[in-house]
Structure formats: structure tokens, C-alpha cells
Rosetta silent file (secondary structure, phi, psi, omega in degrees, C-alpha in Angstrom):
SEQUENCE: XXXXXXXXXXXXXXXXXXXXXXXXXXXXXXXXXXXXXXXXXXXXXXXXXXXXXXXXXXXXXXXXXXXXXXXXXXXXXXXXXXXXXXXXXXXX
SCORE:     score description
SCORE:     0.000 S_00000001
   1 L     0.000   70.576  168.283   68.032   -8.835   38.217 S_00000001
   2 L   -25.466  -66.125 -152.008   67.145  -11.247   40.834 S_00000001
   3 L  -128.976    8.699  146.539   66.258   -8.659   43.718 S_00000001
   4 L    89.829   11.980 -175.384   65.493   -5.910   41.602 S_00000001
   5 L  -128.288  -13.112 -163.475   69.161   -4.203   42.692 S_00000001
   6 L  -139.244  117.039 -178.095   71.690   -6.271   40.857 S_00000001
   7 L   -84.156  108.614  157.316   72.770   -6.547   37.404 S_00000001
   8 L   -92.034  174.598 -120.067   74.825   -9.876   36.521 S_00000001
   9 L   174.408  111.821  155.295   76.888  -10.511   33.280 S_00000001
  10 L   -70.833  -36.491 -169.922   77.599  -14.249   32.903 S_00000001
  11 L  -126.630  154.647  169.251   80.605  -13.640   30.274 S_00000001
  12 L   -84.159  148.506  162.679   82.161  -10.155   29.157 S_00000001
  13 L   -45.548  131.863 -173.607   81.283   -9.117   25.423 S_00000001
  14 L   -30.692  118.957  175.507   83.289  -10.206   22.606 S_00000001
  15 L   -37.211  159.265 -164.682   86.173   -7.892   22.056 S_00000001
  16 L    56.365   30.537 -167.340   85.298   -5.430   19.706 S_00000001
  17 L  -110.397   -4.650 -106.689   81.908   -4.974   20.508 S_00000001
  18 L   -44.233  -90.428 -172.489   82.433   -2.310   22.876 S_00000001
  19 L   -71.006  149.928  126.266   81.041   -0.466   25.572 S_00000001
  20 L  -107.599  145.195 -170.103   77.817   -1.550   27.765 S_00000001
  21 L  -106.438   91.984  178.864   75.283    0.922   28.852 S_00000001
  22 L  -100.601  128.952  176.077   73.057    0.099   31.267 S_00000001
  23 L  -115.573  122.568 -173.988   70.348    2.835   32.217 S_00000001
  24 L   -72.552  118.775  148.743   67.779    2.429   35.111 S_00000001
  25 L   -61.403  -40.257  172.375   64.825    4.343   34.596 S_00000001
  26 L   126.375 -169.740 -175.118   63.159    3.488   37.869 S_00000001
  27 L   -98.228  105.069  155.913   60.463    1.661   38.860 S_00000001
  28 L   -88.917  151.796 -162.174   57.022    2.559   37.507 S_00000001
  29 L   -95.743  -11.851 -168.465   53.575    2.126   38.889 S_00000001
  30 L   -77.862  163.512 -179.710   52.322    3.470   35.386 S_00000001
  31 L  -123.829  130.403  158.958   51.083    1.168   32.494 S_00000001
  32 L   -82.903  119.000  163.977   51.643    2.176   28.861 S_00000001
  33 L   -71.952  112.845 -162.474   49.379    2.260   26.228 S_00000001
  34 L   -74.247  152.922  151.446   50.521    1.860   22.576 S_00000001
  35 L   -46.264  163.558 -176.908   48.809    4.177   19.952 S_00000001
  36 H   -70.710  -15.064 -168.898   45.521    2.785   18.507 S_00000001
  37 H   -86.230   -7.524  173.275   47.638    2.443   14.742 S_00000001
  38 H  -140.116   51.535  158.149   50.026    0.213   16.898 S_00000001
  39 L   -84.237  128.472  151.228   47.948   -2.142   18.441 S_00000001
  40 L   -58.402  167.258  176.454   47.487   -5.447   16.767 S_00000001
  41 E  -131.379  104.695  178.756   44.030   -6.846   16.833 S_00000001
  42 E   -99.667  169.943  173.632   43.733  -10.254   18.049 S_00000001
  43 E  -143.260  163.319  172.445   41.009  -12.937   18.387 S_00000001
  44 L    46.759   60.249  175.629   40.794  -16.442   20.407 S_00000001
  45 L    31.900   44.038  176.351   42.835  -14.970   23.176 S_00000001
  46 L    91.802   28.159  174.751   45.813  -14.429   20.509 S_00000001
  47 L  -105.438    0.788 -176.297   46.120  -16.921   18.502 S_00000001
  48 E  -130.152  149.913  164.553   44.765  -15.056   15.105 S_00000001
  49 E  -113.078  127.513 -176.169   45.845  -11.860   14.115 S_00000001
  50 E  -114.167  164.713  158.520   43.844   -9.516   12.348 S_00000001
  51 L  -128.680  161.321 -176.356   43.792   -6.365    9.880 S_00000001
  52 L   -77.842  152.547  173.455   41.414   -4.233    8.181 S_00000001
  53 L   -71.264  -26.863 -158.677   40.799   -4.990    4.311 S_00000001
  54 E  -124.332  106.418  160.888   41.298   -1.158    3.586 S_00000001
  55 E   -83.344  161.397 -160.497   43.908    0.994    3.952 S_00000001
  56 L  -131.553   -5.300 -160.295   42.594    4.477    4.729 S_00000001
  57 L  -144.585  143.433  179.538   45.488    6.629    5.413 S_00000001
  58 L   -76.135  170.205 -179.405   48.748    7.329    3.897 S_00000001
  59 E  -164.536  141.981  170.608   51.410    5.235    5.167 S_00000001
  60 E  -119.794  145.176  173.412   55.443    4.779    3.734 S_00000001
  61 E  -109.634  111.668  165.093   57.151    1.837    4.665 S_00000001
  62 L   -65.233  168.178 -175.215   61.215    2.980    4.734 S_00000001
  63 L   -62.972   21.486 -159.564   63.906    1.989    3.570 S_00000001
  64 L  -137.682  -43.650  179.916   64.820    0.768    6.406 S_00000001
  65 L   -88.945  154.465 -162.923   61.872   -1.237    7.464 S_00000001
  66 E  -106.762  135.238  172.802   60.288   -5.008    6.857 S_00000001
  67 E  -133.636  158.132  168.613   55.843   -5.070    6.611 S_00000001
  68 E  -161.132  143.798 -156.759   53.521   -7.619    6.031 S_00000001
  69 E  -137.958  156.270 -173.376   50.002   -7.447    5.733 S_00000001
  70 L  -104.340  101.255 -157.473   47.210  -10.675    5.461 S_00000001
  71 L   -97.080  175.747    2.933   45.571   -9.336    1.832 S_00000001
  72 L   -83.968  163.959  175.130   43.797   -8.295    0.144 S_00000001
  73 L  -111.664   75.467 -144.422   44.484   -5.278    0.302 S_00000001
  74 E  -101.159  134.478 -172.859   42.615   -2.304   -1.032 S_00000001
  75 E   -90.856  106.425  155.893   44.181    1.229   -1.034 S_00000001
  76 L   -10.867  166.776 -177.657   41.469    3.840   -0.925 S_00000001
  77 L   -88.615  147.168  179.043   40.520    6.160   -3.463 S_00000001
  78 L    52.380   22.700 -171.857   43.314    9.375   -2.731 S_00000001
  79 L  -108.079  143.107  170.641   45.020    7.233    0.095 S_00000001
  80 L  -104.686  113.639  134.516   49.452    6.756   -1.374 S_00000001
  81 E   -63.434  119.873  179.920   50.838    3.477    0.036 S_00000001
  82 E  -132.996  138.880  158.925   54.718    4.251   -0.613 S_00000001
  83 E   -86.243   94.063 -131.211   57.688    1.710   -0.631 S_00000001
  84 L  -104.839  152.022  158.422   60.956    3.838   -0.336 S_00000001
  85 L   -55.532  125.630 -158.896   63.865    1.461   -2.044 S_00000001
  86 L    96.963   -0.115  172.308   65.024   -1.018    0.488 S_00000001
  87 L  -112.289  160.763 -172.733   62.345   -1.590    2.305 S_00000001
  88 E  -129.711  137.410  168.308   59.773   -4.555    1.982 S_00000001
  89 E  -134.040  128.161 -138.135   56.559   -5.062    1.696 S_00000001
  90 E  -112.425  153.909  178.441   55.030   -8.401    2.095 S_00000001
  91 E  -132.752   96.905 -161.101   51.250   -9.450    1.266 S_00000001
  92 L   -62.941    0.000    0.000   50.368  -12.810    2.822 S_00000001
């Protein structure tokens, strides 16, 4: 969108893929802030990523979703980490 008005396509989508939907939302002046649980925390203007040693909260990873964490990792006392089947969780 060159001029902020024009959608181009170089090629059409493979048959069978079918419809595209494109929806404008408009232009906003506003800036969005992510919750605080889904901010990353960086240092040395991004190039390390960090996490707390402790989880503190419950948290499920689904079956549907991939995690990874920099360990160790210590679960609180009365905090449930849960893995539902199919989902992964990785501890670097």
C-alpha cells in the first residue's frame, strides 16, 4: 500500500485456496500496549531476552500451542503448570 489507498496483488492465489478478505480498520493515531504477562523483557537494546526464575501463577499451555522458557524453572509452592496433550513445552 504505496499511498496508503491501494491494495496490489502481484499473482492471484493458488486455486483452491479460496477467498481473500481484506478489512481496513482505519487509520489510528492510538498506540497499543500489550498486557504486562505479554511483554518480553529485553536487555542490550534487544539482543537478550529475559524471564523470571519462578513461575508464580497458574498457567496451561494448550493443545494447540508451542512454549519455551530459558530454565530453570521453579513452579511455586500451590502454583499448577499444565501441558494439555499436544502442546509443547520447551526448557532451554
Amino acid at each position: 500500500m504505496p499511498d496508503g489507498t491501494t491494495l496490489t496483488f502481484t499473482a492471484a492465489p493458488s486455486s483452491g485456496t479460496g477467498n481473500i478478505f481484506v478489512i481496513y480498520m482505519g487509520v489510528s493515531a492510538a498506540s497499543v500496549t500489550p498486557a504486562a504477562e505479554n511483554k518480553g523483557t529485553f536487555k542490550a537494546s534487544g539482543i537478550f531476552r529475559t524471564n523470571a526464575q519462578t513461575l508464580s501463577s497458574n498457567t496451561t499451555i494448550l493443545a494447540t500451542e508451542n512454549a519455551n522458557v530459558t530454565g530453570p524453572l521453579t513452579v511455586a509452592s500451590g502454583v499448577t503448570l499444565t501441558v494439555e496433550s499436544g502442546g509443547t513445552l520447551v526448557t532451554l
